[in-house]
C-alpha positions in Angstrom: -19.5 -5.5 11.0 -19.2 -5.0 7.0 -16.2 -3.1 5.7 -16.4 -0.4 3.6 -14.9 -0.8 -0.5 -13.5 2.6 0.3 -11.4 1.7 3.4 -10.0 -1.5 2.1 -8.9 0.3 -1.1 -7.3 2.6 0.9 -5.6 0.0 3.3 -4.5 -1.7 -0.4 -3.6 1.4 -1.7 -1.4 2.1 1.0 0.4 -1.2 1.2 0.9 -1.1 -2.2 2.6 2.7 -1.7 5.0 1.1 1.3 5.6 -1.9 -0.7 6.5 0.1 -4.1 8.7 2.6 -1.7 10.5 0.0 -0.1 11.8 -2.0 -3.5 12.8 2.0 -5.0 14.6 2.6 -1.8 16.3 -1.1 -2.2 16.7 -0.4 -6.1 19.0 2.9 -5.0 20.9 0.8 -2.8 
């Protein structure tokens, strides 16, 4: 079973949107 590009930049995309959420919400802090 072969991946698509599209899904695994959205997967990326998405950790990188939880990731840069989580270090703004610790920045405020």
């Amino acid at each position: 079973m072969r991946i698509n590009l599209t899904a695994i930049s959205f997967i990326i995309a998405f950790l990188l949107l939880s990731l840069g959420a989580v270090i703004t919400s610790n920045t405020l802090w």
